[in-house]
Short mmCIF file of the C-alpha atoms (twelve columns), coordinates in Angstrom:
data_MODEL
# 
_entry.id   MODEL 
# 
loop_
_atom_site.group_PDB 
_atom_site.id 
_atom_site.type_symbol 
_atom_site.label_atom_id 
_atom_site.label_alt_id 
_atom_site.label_comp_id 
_atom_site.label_asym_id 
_atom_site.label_seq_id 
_atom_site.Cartn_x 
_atom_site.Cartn_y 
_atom_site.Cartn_z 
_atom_site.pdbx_PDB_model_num 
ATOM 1   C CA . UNK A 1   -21.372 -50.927 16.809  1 
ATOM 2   C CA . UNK A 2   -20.030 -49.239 13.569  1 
ATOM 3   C CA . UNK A 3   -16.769 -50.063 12.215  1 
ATOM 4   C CA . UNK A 4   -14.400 -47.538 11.103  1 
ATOM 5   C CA . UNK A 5   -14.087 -47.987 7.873   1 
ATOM 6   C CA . UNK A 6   -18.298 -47.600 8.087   1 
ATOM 7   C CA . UNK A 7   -18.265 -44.595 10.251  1 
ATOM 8   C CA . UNK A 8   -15.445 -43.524 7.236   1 
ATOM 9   C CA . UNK A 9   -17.927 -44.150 4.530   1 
ATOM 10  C CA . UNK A 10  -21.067 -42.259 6.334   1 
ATOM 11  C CA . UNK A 11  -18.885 -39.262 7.084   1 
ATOM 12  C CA . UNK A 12  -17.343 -39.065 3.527   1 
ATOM 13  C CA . UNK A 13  -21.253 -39.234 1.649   1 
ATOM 14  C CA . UNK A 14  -22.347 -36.830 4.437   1 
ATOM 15  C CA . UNK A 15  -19.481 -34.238 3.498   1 
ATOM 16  C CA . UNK A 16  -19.881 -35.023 -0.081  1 
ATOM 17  C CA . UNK A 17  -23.731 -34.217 0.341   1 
ATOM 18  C CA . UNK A 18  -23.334 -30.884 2.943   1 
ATOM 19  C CA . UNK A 19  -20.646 -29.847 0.299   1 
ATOM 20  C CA . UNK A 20  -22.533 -30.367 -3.007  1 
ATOM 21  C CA . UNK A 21  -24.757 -27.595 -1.257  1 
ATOM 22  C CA . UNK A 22  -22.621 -25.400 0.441   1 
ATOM 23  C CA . UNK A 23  -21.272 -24.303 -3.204  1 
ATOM 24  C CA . UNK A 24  -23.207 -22.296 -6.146  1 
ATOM 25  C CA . UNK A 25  -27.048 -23.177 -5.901  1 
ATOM 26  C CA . UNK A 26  -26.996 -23.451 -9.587  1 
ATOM 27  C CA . UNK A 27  -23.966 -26.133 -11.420 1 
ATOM 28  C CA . UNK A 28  -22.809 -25.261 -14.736 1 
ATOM 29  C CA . UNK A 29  -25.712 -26.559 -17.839 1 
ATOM 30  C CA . UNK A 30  -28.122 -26.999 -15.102 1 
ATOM 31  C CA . UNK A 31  -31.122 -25.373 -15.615 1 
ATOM 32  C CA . UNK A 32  -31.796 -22.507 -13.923 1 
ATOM 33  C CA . UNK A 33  -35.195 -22.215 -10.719 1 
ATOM 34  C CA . UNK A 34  -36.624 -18.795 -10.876 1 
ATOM 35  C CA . UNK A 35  -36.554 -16.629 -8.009  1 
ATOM 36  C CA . UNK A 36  -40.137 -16.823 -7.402  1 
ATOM 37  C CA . UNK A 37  -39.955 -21.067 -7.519  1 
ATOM 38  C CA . UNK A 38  -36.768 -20.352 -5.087  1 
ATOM 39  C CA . UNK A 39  -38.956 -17.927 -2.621  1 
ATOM 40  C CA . UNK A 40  -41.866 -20.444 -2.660  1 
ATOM 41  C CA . UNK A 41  -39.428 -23.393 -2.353  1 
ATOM 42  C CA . UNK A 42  -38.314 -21.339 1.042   1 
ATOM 43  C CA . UNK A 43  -41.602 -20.399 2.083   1 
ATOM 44  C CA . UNK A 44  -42.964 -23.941 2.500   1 
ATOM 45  C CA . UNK A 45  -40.043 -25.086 4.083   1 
ATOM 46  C CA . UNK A 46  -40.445 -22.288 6.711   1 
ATOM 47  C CA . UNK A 47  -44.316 -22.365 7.033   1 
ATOM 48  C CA . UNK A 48  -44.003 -26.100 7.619   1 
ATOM 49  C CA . UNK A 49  -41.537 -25.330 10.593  1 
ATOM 50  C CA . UNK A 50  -43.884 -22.782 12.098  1 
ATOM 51  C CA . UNK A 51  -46.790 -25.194 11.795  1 
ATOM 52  C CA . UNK A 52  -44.627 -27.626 13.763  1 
ATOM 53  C CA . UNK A 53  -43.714 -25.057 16.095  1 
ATOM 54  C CA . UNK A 54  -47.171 -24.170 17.097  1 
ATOM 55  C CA . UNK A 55  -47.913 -28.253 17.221  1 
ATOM 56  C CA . UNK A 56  -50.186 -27.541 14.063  1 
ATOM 57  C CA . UNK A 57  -50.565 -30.397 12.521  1 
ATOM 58  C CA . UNK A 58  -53.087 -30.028 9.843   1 
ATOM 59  C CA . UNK A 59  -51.270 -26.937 8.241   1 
ATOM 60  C CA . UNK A 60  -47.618 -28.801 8.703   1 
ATOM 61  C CA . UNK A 61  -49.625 -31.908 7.048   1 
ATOM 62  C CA . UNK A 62  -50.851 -29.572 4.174   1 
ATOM 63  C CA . UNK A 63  -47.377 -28.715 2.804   1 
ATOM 64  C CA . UNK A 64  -46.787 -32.696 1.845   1 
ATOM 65  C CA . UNK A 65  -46.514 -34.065 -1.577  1 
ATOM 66  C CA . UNK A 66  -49.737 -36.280 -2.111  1 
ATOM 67  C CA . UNK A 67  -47.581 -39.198 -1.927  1 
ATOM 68  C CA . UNK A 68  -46.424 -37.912 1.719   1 
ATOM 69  C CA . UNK A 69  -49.975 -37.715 3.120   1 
ATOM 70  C CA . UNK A 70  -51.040 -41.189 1.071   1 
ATOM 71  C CA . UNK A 71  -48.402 -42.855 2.809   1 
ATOM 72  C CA . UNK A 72  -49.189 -41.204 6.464   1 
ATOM 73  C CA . UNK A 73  -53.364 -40.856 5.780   1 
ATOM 74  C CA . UNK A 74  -53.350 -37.855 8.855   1 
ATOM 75  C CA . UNK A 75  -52.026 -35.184 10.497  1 
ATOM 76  C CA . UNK A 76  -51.858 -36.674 13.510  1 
ATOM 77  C CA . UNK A 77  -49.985 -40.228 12.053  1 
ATOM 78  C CA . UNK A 78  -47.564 -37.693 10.011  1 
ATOM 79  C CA . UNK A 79  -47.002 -35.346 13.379  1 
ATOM 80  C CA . UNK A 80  -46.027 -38.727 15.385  1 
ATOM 81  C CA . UNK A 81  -43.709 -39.505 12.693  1 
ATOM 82  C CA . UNK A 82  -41.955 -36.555 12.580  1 
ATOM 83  C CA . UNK A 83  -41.994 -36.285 16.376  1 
ATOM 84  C CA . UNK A 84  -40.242 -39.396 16.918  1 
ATOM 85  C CA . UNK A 85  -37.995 -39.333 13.761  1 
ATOM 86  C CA . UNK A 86  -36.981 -36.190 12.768  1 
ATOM 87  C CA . UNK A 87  -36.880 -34.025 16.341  1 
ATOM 88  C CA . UNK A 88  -34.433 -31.474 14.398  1 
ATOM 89  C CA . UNK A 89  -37.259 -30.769 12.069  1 
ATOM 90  C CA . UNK A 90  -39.743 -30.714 15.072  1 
ATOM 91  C CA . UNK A 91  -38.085 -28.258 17.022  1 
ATOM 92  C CA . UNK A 92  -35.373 -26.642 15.698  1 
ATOM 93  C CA . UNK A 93  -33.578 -24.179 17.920  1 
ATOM 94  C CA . UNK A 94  -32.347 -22.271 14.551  1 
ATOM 95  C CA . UNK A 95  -32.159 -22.717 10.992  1 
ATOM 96  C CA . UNK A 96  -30.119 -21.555 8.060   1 
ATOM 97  C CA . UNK A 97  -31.074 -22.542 4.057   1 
ATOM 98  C CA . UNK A 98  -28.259 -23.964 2.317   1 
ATOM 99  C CA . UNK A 99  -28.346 -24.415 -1.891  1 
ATOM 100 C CA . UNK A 100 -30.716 -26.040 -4.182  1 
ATOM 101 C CA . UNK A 101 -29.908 -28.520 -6.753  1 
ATOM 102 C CA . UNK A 102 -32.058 -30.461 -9.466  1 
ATOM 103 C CA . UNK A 103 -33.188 -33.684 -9.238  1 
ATOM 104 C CA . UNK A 104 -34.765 -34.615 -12.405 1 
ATOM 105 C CA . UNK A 105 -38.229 -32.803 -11.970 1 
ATOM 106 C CA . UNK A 106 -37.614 -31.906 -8.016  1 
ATOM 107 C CA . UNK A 107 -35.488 -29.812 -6.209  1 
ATOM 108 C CA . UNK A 108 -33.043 -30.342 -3.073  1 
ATOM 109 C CA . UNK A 109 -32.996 -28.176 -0.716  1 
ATOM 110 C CA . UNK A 110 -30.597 -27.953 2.234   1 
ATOM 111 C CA . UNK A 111 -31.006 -26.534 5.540   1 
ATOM 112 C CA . UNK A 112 -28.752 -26.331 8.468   1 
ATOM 113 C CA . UNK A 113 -30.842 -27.089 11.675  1 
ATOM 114 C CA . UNK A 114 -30.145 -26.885 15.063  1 
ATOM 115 C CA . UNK A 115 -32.357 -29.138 17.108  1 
ATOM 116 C CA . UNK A 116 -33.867 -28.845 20.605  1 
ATOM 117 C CA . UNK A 117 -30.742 -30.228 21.985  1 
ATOM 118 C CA . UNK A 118 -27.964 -28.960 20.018  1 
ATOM 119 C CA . UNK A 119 -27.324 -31.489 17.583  1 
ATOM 120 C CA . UNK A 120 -26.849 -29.917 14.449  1 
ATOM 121 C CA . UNK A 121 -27.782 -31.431 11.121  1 
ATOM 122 C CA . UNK A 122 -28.403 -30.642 6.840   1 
ATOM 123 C CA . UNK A 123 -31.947 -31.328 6.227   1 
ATOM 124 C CA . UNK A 124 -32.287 -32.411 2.675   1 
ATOM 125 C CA . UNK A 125 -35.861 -31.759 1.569   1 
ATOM 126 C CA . UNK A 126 -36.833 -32.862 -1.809  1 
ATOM 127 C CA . UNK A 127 -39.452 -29.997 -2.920  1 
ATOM 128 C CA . UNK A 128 -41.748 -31.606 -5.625  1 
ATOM 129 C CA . UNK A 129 -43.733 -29.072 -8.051  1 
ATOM 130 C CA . UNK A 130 -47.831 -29.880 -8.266  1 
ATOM 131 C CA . UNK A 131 -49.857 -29.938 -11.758 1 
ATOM 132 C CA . UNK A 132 -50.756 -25.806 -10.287 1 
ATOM 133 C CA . UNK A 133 -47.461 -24.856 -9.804  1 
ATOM 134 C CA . UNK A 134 -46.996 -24.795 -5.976  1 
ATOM 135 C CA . UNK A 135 -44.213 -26.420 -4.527  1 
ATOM 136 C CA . UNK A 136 -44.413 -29.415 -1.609  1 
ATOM 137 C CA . UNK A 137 -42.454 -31.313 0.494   1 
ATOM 138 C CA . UNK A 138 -41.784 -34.930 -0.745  1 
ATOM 139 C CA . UNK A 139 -39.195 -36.101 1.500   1 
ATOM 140 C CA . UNK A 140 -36.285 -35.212 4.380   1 
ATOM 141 C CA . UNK A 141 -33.485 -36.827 4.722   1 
ATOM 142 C CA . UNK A 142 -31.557 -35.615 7.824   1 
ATOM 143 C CA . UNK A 143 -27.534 -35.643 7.464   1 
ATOM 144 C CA . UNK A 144 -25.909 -34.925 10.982  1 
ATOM 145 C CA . UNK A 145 -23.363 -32.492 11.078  1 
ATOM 146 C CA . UNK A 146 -21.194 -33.959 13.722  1 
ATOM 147 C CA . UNK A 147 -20.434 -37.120 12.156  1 
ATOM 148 C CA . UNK A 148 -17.899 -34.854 9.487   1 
ATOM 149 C CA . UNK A 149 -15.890 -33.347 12.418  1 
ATOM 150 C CA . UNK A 150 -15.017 -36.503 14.261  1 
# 
C-alpha cells in the first residue's frame, strides 16, 4: 500500500509531466521540429495503433527503434509485452496527441489515451530519428490520468 505522501509525489511528477505538454509544443531557445518531422512523428504513432488494432504484429513491431526490437527479438515477444503492459496502447478506445518536446536528439510525444476500459492515461513516447531520417518509437511511458484528480 502507498503512503500519502508517495501517492503525493506520483501525482505531483504526473501533473508536472501532463502539464509540461499540455502548453506550447515548442519552449522558448528550443529548437524548432519541422512540420514534416511533426507529421511523421504523428504518423508512426498512429500506424503503430492501427497495427495493434488489427492484432498486426509485424507492422506494429516495424515502427520500433532497433534497440526496441533488440531487446524484444519478435513480433510476437514485443505484442505479449505490450498486451500485458501497456493495454491503453493495445486498445485504446480514443486518442488525442498532446505536445512535443526535445530530449537531446529525441522527441516526446504525448498522447491522451483512453483504454478498453476507461482508464485514461498520457502516453509519453520517445520518437528517436534513424541515420535515413524516419522517425521510430524508442520507448512509452504510460502516466495515468486519474491519479492527478484524486
Amino acid at each position: 500500500m502507498r503512503s500519502n505522501s508517495f501517492r503525493f509525489s506520483l501525482c505531483a511528477i504526473s501533473l508536472a509531466l501532463v502539464l509540461a505538454f499540455a502548453g506550447p509544443a515548442q519552449a522558448q531557445g528550443e529548437p524548432s521540429l519541422s512540420q514534416g518531422d511533426r507529421q511523421s512523428i504523428f504518423t508512426v504513432i498512429q500506424s503503430q495503433l492501427e497495427a495493434f488494432a488489427r492484432d498486426d504484429g509485424s507492422e506494429a513491431f516495424s515502427y520500433a527503434a532497433p534497440t526496441i526490437r533488440s531487446k524484444f527479438q519478435s513480433p510476437d515477444i514485443f505484442m505479449r509485452m505490450v498486451k500485458s503492459g501497456y493495454p491503453q496502447v493495445y486498445r485504446p478506445q480514443s486518442y488525442e496527441f498532446l505536445g512535443q518536446k526535445f530530449a537531446g536528439d529525441n522527441i516526446l510525444q504525448a498522447v491522451h489515451l483512453v483504454g478498453p476500459e476507461g482508464l485514461s492515461v498520457v502516453a509519453i513516447y520517445e520518437m528517436e530519428r534513424q541515420s535515413d531520417g524516419s522517425w521510430r518509437v524508442a520507448g512509452v511511458h504510460l502516466v495515468p490520468v486519474e491519479d492527478m484528480t484524486s
